[in-house]
Steps between C-alpha positions, in 0.01 A plus 500: 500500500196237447238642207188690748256698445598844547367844491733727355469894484158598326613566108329697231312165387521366847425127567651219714830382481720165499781518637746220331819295669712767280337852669337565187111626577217353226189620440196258624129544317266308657178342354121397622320322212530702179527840658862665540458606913771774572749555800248690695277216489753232653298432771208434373699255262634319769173425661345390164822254431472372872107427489432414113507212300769511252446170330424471141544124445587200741493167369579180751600255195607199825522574849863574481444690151379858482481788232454837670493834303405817720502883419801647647420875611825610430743607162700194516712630256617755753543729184826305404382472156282748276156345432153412671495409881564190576188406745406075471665226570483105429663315720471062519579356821608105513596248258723513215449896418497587882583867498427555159470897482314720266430907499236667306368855426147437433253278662407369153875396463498330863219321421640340189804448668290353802371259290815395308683445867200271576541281176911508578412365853264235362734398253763492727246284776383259233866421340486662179715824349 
């Protein structure tokens, strides 16, 4: 079975579920901004992550060159290891560090990490590193 979203029977905490290739059912906590929103909320979620703007840095270092970090609106730890949510991510798209990757828990960590990725990507445009 592909991973879906799935609701499975309401539990004592309740929530939404992934269900993974193995059958196994995850819990799924879903974020807007800084506030926790719970299950009941989902749909209200969604239509915030469809409409808002979820970018916290974008830098176009050529025209084939970007750096984009955005806030992710979900746990993308998926609770497969014990600490803070996972909810920003780095990515760089073209040149040498194309698909560079980064996660982050707190906005002040993505935006360090945002501007890191953009010095790797300049480094990596201008021949250096």
């Amino acid at each position: 079975m592909r991973g879906r979203l799935k609701k499975k029977k309401e539990c004592a905490a309740g929530g939404h579920y992934l269900l993974t290739k193995s059958g196994k059912f995850y819990s799924i906590k879903v974020w807007i901004g800084k506030g926790k929103i719970n299950h009941k909320n989902l749909l209200k979620w969604a239509r915030w992550f469809e409409t808002s703007n979820r970018i916290i840095g974008h830098e176009q270092i050529t025209p084939e060159i970007k750096v984009s970090t955005v806030f992710l609106g979900l746990d993308y730890s998926f609770r497969f290891r014990p600490g803070p949510p996972i909810l920003f991510e780095t990515m760089i798209f073209g040149g040498e560090h194309h698909h560079y990757q980064a996660r982050y828990t707190t906005r002040k960590k993505a935006l360090k990490g945002h501007r890191e990725a953009v010095a790797m990507a300049r480094r990596g445009e201008d021949g250096e590193g």
